[in-house]
N, C-alpha and C positions, 0 to 999 in steps of 0.2 A: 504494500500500500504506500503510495507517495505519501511525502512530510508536503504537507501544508504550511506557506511561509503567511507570517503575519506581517501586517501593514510595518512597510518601514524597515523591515527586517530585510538581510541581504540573503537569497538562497544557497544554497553552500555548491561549490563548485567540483563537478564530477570530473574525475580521473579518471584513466585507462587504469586496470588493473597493474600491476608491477608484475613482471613476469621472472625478475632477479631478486636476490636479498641486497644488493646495490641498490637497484631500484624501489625497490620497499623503505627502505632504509629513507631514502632521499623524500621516498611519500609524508612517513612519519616526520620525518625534520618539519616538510611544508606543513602539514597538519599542526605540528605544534606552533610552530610559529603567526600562523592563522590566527588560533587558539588563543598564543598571549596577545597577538594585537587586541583581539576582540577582549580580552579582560581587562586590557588598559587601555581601551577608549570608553571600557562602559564605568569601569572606577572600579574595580573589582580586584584589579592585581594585587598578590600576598607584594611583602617589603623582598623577596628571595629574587622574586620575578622582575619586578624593580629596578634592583641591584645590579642583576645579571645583565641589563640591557645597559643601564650607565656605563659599568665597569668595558664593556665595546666601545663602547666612544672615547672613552682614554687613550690618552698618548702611548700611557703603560702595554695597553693590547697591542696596538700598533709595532711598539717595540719589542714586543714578546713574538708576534707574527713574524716582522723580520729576520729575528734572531733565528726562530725555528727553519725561514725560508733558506738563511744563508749556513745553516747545519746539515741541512741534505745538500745543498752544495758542497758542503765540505764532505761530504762521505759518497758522495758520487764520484769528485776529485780522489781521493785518497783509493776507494776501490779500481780507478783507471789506472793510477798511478803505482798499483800492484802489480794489474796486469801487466802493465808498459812494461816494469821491472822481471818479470818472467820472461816475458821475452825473450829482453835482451838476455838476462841468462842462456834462454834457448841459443838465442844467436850467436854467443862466447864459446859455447861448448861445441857447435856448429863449426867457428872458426878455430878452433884448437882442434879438432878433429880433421881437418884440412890440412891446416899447417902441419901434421905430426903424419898424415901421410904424404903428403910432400914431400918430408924430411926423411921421412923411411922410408917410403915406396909401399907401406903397406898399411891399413885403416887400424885405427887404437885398440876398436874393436875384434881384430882378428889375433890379439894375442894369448 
């Protein structure tokens, strides 16, 4: 049975169903956040709800955000910077393994 909306009242807004727990996930956020607008336009918001949305307009979040964006930068770098390093390992042992059958006439491996 349809929800009957009353004068003035806004209808609520139909989604596709979420067919991932990503997209579920991202449902529930929008719902909640519906949710608090509507309790702090109608005057009803707890002091937590409040809080929560001040504390995002701070400079503080801002720089907390940052922080966290430039720390997976930094372990994005640091994990390429591994591999780069394997590498060249590889590539060391590659040219040592050249040079020592050049020198011998026969691969390190065949001793």
């Amino acid at each position: 049975m349809a929800r009957v909306t009353k004068p003035g009242e806004i209808p609520p807004k139909r989604r596709a169903p979420a067919v991932t727990p990503e997209q579920r996930n991202n449902q529930l956020i929008a719902m909640s956040f519906d949710a608090a607008e509507e309790m702090i336009a109608s005057g009803k918001a707890t002091s937590q709800l409040l809080t929560h949305f001040l504390k995002q307009g701070t400079a503080r979040d801002e720089l907390e955000k940052a922080k966290l964006e430039l720390e997976g930068q930094l372990l994005r770098a640091r994990t390429e910077s591994m591999a780069s390093s394997e590498d060249a390992r590889e590539l060391y042992q590659e040219v040592l393994a050249a040079m020592t059958e050049y020198k011998t006439g026969k691969r390190p491996e065949d001793d």
